[in-house]
Each structure stands twice: as C-alpha cells, then as structure tokens.
C-alpha positions as CSV (number, residue, x, y, z in Angstrom):
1,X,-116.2,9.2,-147.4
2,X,-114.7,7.7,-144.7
3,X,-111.0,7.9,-144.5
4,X,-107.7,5.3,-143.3
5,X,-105.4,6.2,-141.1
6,X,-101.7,5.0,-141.3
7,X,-102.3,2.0,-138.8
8,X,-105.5,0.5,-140.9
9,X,-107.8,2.1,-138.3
10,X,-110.2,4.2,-139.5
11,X,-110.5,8.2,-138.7
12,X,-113.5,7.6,-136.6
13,X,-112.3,4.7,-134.0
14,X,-108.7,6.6,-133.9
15,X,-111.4,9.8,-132.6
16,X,-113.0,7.5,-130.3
17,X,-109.5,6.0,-128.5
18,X,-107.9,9.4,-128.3
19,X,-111.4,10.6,-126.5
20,X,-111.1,7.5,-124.0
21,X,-107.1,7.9,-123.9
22,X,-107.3,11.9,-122.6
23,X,-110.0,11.2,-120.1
24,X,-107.8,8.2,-118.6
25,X,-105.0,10.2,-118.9
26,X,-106.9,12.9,-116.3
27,X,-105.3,10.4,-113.4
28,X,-101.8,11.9,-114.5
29,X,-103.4,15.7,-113.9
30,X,-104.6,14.4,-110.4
31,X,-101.2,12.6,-110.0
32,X,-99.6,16.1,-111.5
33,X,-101.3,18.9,-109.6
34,X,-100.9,16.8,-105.8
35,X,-97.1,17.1,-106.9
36,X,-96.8,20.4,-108.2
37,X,-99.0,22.2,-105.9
38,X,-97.6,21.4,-102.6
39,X,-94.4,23.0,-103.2
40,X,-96.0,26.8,-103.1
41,X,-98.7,26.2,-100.2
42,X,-95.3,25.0,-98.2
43,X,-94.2,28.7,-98.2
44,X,-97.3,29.5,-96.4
45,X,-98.6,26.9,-94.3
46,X,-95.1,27.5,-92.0
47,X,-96.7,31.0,-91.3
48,X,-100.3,29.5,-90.8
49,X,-99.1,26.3,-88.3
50,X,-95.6,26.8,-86.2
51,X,-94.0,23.8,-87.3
52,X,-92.1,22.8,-84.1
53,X,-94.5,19.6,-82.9
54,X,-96.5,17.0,-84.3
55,X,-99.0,14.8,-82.2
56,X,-97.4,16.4,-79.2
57,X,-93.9,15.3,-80.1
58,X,-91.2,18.7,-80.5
59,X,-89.8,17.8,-84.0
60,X,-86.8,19.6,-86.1
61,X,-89.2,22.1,-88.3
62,X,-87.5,21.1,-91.6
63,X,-88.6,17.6,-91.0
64,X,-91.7,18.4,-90.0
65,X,-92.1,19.8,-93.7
66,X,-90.8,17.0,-95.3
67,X,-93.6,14.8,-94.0
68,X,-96.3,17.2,-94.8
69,X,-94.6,17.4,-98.5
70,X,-94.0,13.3,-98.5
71,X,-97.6,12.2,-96.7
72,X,-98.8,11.6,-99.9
73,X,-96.2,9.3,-101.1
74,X,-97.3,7.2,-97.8
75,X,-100.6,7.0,-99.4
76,X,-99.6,6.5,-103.1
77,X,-97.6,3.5,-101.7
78,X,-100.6,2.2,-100.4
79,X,-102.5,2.8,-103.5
80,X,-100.4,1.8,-105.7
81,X,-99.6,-1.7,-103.3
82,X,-103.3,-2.4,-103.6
83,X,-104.1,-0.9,-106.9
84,X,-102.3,-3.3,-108.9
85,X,-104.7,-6.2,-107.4
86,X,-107.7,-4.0,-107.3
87,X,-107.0,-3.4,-111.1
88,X,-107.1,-6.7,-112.3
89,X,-109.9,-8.2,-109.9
90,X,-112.5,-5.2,-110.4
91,X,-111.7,-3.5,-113.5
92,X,-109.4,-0.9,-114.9
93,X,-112.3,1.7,-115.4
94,X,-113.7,1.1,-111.5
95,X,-110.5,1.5,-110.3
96,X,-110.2,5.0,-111.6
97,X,-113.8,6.3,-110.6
98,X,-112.4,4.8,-106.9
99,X,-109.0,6.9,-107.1
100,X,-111.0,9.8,-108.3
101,X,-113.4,10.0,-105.1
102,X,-110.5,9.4,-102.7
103,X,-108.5,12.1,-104.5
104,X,-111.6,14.0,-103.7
105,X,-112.2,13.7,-100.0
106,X,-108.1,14.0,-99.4
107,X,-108.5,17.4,-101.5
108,X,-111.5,18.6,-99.5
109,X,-109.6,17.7,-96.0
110,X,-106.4,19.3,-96.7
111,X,-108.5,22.7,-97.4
112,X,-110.0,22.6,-93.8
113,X,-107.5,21.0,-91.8
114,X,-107.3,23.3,-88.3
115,X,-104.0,21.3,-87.6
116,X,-100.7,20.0,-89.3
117,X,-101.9,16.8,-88.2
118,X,-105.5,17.0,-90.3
119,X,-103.3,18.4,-93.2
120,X,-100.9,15.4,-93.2
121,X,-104.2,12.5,-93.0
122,X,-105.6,14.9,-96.0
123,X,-102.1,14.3,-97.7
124,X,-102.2,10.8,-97.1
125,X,-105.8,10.3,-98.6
126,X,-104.7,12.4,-101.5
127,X,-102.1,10.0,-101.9
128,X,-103.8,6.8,-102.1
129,X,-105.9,8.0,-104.7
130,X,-102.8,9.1,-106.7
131,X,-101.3,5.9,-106.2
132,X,-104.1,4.1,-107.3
133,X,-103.9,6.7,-110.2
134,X,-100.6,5.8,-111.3
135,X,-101.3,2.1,-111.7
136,X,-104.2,2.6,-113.0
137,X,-104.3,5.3,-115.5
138,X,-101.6,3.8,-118.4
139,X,-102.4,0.4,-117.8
140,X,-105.9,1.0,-118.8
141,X,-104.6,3.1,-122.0
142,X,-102.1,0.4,-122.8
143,X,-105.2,-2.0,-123.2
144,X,-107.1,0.5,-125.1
145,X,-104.6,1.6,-127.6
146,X,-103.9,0.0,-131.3
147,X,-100.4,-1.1,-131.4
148,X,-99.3,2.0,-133.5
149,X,-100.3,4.8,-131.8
150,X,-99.9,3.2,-128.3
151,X,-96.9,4.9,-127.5
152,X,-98.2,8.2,-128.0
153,X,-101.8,7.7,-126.0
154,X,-99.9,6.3,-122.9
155,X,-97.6,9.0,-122.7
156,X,-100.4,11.5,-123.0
157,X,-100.6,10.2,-119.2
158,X,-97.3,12.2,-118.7
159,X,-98.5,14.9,-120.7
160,X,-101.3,15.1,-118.1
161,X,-99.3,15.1,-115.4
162,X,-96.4,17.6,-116.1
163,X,-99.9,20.0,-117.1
164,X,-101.0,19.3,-113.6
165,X,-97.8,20.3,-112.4
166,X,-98.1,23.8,-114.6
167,X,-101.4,24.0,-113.1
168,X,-100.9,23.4,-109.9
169,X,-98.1,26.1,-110.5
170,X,-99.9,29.0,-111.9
171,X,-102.9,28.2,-108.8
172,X,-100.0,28.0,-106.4
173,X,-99.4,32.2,-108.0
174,X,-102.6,33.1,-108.2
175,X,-103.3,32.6,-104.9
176,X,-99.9,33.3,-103.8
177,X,-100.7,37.7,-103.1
178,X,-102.6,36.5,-100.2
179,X,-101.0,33.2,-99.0
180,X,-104.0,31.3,-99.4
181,X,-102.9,28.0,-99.4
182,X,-106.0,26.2,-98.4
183,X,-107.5,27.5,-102.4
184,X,-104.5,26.0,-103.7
185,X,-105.2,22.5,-101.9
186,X,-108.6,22.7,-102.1
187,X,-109.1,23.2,-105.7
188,X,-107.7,19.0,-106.5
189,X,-111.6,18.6,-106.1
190,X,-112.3,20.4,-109.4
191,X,-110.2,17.5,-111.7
192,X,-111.1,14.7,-109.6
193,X,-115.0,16.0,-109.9
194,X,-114.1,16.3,-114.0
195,X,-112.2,12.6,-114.2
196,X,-115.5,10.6,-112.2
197,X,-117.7,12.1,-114.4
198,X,-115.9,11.5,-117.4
199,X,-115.4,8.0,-116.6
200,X,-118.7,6.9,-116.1
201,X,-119.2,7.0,-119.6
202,X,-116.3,5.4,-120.7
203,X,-115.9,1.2,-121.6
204,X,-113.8,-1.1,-119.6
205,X,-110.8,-2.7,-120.8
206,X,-111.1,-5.0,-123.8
207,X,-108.4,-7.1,-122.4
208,X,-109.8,-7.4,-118.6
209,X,-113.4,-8.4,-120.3
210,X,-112.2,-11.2,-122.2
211,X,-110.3,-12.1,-119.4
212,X,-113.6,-12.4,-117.3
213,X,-114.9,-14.3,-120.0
214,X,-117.1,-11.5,-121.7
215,X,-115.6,-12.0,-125.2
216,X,-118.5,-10.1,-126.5
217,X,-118.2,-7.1,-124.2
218,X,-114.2,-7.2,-125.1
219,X,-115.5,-7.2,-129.1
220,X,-118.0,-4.6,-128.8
221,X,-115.0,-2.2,-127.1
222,X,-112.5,-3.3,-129.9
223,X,-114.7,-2.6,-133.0
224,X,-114.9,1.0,-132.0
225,X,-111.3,1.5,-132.0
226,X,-110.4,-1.1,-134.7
227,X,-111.2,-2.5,-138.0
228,X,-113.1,-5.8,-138.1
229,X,-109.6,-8.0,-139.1
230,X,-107.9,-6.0,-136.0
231,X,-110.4,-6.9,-133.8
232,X,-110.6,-10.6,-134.6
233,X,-106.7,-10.7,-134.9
234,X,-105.9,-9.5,-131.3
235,X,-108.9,-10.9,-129.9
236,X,-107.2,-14.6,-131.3
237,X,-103.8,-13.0,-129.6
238,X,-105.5,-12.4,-126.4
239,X,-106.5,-15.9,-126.2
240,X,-103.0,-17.4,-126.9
241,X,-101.8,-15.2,-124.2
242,X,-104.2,-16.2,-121.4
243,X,-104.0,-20.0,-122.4
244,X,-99.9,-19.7,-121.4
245,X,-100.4,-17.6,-117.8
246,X,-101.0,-18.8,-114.7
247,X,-101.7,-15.6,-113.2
248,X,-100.5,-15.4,-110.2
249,X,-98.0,-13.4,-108.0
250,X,-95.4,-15.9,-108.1
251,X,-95.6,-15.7,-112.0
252,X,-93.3,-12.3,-111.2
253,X,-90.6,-14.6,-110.2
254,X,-90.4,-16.8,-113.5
255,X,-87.2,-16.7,-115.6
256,X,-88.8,-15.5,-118.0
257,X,-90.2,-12.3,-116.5
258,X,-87.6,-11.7,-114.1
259,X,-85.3,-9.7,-116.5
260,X,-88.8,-7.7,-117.2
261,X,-89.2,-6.9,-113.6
262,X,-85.4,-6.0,-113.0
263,X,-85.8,-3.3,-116.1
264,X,-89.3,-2.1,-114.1
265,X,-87.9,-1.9,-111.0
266,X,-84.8,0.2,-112.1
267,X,-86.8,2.6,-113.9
268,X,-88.6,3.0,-111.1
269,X,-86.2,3.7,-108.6
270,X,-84.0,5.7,-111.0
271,X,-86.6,7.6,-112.2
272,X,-86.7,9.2,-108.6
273,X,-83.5,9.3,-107.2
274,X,-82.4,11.2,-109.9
275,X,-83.6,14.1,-108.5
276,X,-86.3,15.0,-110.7
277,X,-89.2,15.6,-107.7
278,X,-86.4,17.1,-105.4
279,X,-87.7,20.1,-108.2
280,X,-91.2,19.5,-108.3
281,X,-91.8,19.6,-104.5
282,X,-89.0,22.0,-103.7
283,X,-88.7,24.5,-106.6
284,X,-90.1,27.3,-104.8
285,X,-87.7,26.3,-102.0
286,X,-84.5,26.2,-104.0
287,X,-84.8,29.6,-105.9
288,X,-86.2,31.1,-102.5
289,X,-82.8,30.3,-101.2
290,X,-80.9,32.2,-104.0
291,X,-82.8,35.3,-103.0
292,X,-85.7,35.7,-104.6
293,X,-89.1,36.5,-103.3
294,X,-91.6,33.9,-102.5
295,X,-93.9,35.4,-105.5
296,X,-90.8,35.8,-107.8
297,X,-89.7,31.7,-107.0
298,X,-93.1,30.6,-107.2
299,X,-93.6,32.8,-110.6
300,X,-90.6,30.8,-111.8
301,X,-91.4,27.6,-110.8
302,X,-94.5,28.2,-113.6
303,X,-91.5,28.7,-115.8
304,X,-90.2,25.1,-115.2
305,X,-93.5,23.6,-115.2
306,X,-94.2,25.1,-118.9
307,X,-91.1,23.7,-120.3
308,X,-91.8,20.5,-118.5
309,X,-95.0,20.4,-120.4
310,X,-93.4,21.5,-123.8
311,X,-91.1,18.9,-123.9
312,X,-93.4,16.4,-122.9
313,X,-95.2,17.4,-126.1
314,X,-92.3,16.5,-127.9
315,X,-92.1,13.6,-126.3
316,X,-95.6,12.2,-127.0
317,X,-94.7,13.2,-130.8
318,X,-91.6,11.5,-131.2
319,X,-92.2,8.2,-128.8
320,X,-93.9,6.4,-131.4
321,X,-91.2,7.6,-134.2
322,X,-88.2,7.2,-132.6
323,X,-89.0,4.6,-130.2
324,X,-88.4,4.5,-126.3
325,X,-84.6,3.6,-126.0
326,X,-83.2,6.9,-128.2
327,X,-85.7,9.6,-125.8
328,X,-84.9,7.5,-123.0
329,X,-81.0,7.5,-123.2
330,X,-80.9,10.9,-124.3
331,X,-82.6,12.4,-121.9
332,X,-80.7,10.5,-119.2
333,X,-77.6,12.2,-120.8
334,X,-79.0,15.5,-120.8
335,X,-80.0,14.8,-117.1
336,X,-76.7,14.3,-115.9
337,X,-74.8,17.1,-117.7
338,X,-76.9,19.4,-116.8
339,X,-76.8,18.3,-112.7
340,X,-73.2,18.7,-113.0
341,X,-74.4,22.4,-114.2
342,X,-76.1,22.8,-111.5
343,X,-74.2,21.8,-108.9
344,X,-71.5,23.8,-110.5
345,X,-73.6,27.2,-109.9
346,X,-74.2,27.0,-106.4
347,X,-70.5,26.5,-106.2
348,X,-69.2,29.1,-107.9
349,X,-69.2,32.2,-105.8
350,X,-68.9,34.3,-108.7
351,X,-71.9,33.3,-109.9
352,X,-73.9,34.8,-106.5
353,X,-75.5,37.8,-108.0
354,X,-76.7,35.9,-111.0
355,X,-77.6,32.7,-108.9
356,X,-81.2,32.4,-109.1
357,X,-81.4,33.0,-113.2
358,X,-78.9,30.6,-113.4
359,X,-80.6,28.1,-110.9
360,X,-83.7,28.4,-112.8
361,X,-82.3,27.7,-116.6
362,X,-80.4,24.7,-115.1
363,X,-83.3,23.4,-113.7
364,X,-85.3,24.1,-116.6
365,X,-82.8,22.4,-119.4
366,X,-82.7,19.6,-116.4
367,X,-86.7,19.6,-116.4
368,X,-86.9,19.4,-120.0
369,X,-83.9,16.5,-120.5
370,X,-86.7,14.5,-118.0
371,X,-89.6,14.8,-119.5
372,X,-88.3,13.7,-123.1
373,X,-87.1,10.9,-121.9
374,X,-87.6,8.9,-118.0
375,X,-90.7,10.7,-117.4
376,X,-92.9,9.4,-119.7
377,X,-90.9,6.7,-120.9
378,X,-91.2,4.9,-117.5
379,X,-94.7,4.7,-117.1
380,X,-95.1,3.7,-121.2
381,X,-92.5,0.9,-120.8
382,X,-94.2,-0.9,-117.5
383,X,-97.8,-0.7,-119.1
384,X,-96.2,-2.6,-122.0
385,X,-93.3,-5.2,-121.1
386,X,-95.6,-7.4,-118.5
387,X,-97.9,-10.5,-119.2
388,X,-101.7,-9.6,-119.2
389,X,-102.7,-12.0,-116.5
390,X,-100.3,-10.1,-113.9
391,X,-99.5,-6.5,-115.6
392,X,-101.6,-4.9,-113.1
393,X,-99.8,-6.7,-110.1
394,X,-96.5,-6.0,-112.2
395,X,-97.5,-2.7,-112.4
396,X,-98.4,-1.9,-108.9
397,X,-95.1,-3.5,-108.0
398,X,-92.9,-1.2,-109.5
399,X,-95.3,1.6,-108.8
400,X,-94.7,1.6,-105.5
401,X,-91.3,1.0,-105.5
402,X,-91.3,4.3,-107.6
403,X,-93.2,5.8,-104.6
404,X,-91.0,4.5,-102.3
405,X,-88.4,6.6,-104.0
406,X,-90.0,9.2,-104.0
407,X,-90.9,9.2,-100.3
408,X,-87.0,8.7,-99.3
409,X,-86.5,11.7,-102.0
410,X,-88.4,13.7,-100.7
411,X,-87.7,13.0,-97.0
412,X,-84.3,13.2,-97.7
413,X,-83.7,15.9,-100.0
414,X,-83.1,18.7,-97.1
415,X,-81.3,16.9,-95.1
416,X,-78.8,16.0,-98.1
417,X,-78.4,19.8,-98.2
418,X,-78.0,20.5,-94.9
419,X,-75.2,18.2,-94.7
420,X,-73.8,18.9,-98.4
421,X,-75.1,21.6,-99.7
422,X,-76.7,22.4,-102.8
423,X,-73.5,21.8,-105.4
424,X,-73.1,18.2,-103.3
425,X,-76.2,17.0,-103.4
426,X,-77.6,17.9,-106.9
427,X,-73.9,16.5,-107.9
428,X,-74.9,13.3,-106.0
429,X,-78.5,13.0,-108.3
430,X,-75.8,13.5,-111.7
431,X,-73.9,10.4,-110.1
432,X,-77.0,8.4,-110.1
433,X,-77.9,9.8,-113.1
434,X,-75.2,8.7,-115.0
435,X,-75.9,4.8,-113.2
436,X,-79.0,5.2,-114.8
437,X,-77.6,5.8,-118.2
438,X,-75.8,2.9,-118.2
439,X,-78.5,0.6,-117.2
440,X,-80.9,2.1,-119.2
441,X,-78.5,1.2,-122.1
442,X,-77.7,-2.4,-121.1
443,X,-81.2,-3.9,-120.2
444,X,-84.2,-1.6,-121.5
445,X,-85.7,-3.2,-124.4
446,X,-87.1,-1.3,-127.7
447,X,-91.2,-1.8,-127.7
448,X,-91.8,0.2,-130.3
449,X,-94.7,-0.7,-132.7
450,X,-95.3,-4.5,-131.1
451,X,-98.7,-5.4,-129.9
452,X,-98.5,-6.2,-126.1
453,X,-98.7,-10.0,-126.7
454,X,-96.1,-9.3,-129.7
455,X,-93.8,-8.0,-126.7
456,X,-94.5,-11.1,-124.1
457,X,-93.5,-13.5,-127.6
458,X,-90.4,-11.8,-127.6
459,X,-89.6,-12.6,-123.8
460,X,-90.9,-15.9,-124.1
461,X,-88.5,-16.4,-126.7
462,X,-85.7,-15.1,-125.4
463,X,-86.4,-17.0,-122.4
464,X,-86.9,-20.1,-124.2
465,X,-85.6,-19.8,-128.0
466,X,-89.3,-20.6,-129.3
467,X,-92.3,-18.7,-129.0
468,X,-95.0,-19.5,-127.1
469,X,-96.5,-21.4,-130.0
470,X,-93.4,-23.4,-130.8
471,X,-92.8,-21.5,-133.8
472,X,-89.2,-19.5,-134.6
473,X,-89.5,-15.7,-133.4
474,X,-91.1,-12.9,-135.4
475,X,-88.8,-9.6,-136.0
476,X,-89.4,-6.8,-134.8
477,X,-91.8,-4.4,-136.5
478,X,-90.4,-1.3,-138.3
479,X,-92.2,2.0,-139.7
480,X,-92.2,2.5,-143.2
C-alpha cells in the first residue's frame, strides 16, 4: 500500500528527491572540507616551505599565509562570477560534474606542489570549483524540491558543508602525528571522485528543461518527485513565470527585484564579516596562541566542527517549522553575545590559565549560534527569493560578493590582530554582528512554505499592488 506524506507527495517520490538532494548537497562537503582543512595543514606547511618570499618577492611571513589560506577565495570568486551564467546557459547538473573535476585537479596539485607558489595555483583551482559549487549546488536543490520540504533539502547543502568541515578536521588530526599535510590536501579528490559519479546519474533541473523548451523532459523529472496534480500545477506556474521575465542581467536592476538583491547582498557580506571563517580557517591558529599544542588545537578544532554540524541538524529540522526569519535572527543574537564573550576572555588576564577552554566553548556556542541561523539560512534564502530566468545570475552575484568577503576576511583577519588584538577584533565581528541583526530584521522576508513562483508573486505584488496575473495577492501559506 503506498502511503502520503504530509505535502500530498507520495513516500516513494519524497525517497527519490531526498536521494537527488544529498548527492547535490556533496558540493557543500567539497565547499566544507577546502575550508575546514586548510586551517591544520597551515601549522605544517610553515615548517615544509620558509615563508619569507613568493615569486622572488621577500614578503611579511604572516601575509604570505593569508594568501595561501585566501587563494581559494580568488578562485571561488571566479567560479562563482562565471557559475551563475554557466548555470543557467548549460544546466544545473553539468555545472556540478564541471566543479567536481576542477575541485579534483586543484586537490591533486596542492598534494604535489614542490613550492608555495604550486600550492597557492592548487588553491586557486580548488577554489573555482568551490565557487562554482556554491552557486550551483542549492540552486539546483531549490528547483528539485516540493514547496514543503524545500527548506529542509536546501539546507542539507549546509549540512554538507559544516560535515566537510568536521571532516576535514578529524583528517587534519589524523594526519597531524606526522605533519603530513600533503594527505590532508590531497584527499579533496576522494569527494569530488564520489560527487561526479553520483551525478552522472542524476536528472537535470525541471525548471531549466522547460525553460529550454523540453516540457516533457521537465514532466518526466517532476512526476518522480510529485503527484500527477503537483506536476501539472507547477508546470502551469512555471509557464506564468517565464512569460513575465525578460531574462537578462539588467532584470537585477528592476524595482521590483532590487529590494531582493539588497537582502542577497547583505546576507552575503554579513554572513562573512561576522567573523564566522576567521574560525574555520584559523581555529587551530587561535587556540595555538592560548598555549596549547598543535595536536591539542587541532583536536579541538574537531570539537567546533562537531557542534557546527549538530546544530546544523537542528537547523535543517526546524527551517521548515519555524521558518527562516526566527533561526535567522536568533542566531544573529546568539552571534553577537557571545563575540562580546569572547573578546571579553582574551581580555581578562585572570582568565590566562584557563584561556584556551574558555576560547574554545566561546567559539563553540559562537559556532553553533551560526549554523542555526546565517549559515544555512543564507544559501536557502538566495536559491529561493530570485526570478527563474536570472536566479542563477542572481545567485552567482551575491555568491561572489560572499566570496569577496571572505577573501578580505581572511586576508585581514591577522592583521586585525596584530593591530588590535584578539579582544578588539573578535569585539569588532560582535559590532557587525549586531548590524546584521538589525537588517536582518528590517528587510529579510519569511519564505516559508511558498513555491518559488509563489515567492516572485509576492514581490511582484509588492512592487506593483497586483500580481503578475492582475489578480489581488494570495496570503501567505501556513502549516497546519
């Protein structure tokens, strides 16, 4: 007997989609373990190479670092410029199978670079296909998903990635005795490897096939992850959306869509100056300086990474329950309390011979205040709040502006304590944390339950005071 879920869809197609959604979300392990694994071959790779000049040039050695740690935001800002186009002219699912074999040579140079100048190209491939992975991967869930569990699937993407980070984490220790940081680069091949060949069995977006006017390709991929009304329902929805777009780059610009792209563009940025990859990139680095061993921070840092992926359980549980806003603005709170926490104990000298348990609970409660909340809810939000014709553009707009954070993050982060300290400049991350808050709760829209083109009909008719059809707007869905 075949059984109904709460959404109408049955059992079977609900199987199907959350098959399809966990191999898409592998780009968020790629994007995940590139992150999280660079900050414990760092502690070794300054004994392998001396860190003093770069193509000839006599360079301060802490800078040096930072562009071995932020080469591959250079290359997911090219990725992710590009990906956005690539995504809509030659498919969501080419697009990954691309990212994965780039990830793939960038993890296979990094593990025989002979110089720091090798290891920063093999960064810089690594990054591209990471930044094509982050445009890519919950756009292509987004179009997969039914309405009701869409929430949940996309964020499985963040899922992915904090568990590439915990990964990349407990490789970073095992491999840690011995210092052998080219096994801990190296080993990016194994996911990539798993994510190509998952992918070559998976469909394309229904969306992008009707879009190329293959409306029976687009049905075929529906009807295994919806009932027969659902599939001839947001087919028809489909069509009403690409009948109002234009599709081009200028559509970005429309009044209509401009207060979208301000709200994706703030997540964006905020989601990285708040400090939140200052952690995953420097972890190791931070508790290193509170006097613990290089084994003992990087045996921590796996402590981080597991709450990180605990609470971005919770997350993927309660996005679809809750909605976006409450996880987002909560977490945003937690963020900056616990900042101010932090930058508290590296103050206090009292604190010194307790400093590096403190450090590490504040940075896991500041870990786990993230990922309930801007982590995944970024990456949900800008798969969802864009027209169809441009989301992927939309998408790799903001994506690279994300990376583009990340990069001055990154670049900047010890520098900021050089000339601050640690109290000043994880007190300067709570200051833009609490900006965030505030924006967060005057522009970011609730999307929880609406079908995508349920979501452009709302901004149309805010825009506009009709929707697209003329008629008076629909309210917004609710759970039972």
């Amino acid at each position: 007997m075949t059984t109904t879920s709460t959404d109408g869809a049955v059992d079977g197609r609900n199987s199907f989609v959350y098959v399809v959604a966990a191999l898409a979300a592998l780009n968020g392990l790629l994007f995940g373990f590139d992150t999280g694994v660079i900050s414990g071959a760092m502690l070794y790779i300054r004994e392998t190479f001396e860190l003093a000049t770069i193509f000839g040039y006599s360079i301060n050695p802490s800078l040096i670092e930072g562009v071995i740690v932020s080469g591959a935001m250079v290359g997911a800002i090219v990725g992710a410029a590009f990906g956005g186009r690539l995504a809509d002219r030659l498919g969501r699912r080419r697009l990954i199978l691309v990212g994965a074999v780039i990830f793939f040579i960038g993890s296979l140079i990094m593990a025989i670079a002979p110089n720091v100048e090798v290891l920063i190209l093999g960064r810089i491939v690594d990054g591209i296909g990471v930044g094509f992975a982050s445009v890519v991967g919950p756009l292509y869930i987004s179009e997969i998903s039914p309405p009701k569990i869409r929430g949940s699937l996309v964020s499985l993407n963040q899922l992915t990635i904090t568990s590439g980070i915990l990964i990349a984490y407990l490789v970073n220790y095992a491999f840690s005795e011995g210092g052998q940081w080219r096994w801990m680069l190296g080993l990016g091949m194994v996911p990539a490897a798993i994510l190509f060949a998952g992918m070559l069995f998976m469909p394309e977006s229904p969306r992008w096939l009707y879009e190329r006017g293959r409306e029976d390709d687009a049905r075929d991929v529906l009807s295994r992850t919806r009932t027969e009304s659902q599939v001839a329902g947001e087919l028809r929805e489909i069509k009403e959306t690409i009948q109002t777009e234009s599709g081009t780059l200028r559509d970005l610009l429309q009044a209509w869509v401009r207060p979208m792209l301000v709200v994706g563009i703030g997540l964006a940025v905020f989601q990285q100056v708040t400090g939140i990859n200052t952690v995953m990139y420097y972890a190791p680095t931070i508790l290193e300086s509170t006097g613990f061993a290089d084994n003992v921070s990087i045996l921590a840092t796996v402590g981080i990474g597991a709450v990180n992926v605990a609470m971005t359980v919770v997350a993927v549980l309660l996005m679809d329950r809750l909605g976006r806003r409450p996880l987002l603005l909560s977490g945003l709170g937690g963020m900056t309390v616990m900042l101010a926490v932090l930058g508290a104990v590296f103050y206090l000298p009292g604190l010194s011979g307790m400093l590096g348990w403190f450090a590490t609970g504040s940075l896991m409660l500041y870990v786990a205040f993230f990922a309930i909340g801007l982590g995944p809810v970024f990456w949900l939000m800008i798969s969802e709040i864009y027209p169809m014709e441009i989301r992927g553009t939309a998408m790799g707009v903001v994506t690279v502006l994300n990376w583009a954070a990340n990069l001055i993050v990154s670049l900047t982060f010890l520098r900021l304590v050089d000339v601050f300290g640690q109290s000043g400049t994880f007190w300067l991350y709570g200051v833009l944390t609490l900006f965030a808050l505030v924006f967060c709760y005057q522009l970011v829209p609730e999307t929880k339950g609406r079908s995508l083109e349920e979501i452009e009909a709302d901004l149309r008719e805010t825009a506009f005071g009709t929707d697209a059809d003329g008629s008076s707007p629909r309210p917004a869905e609710t759970d039972d």
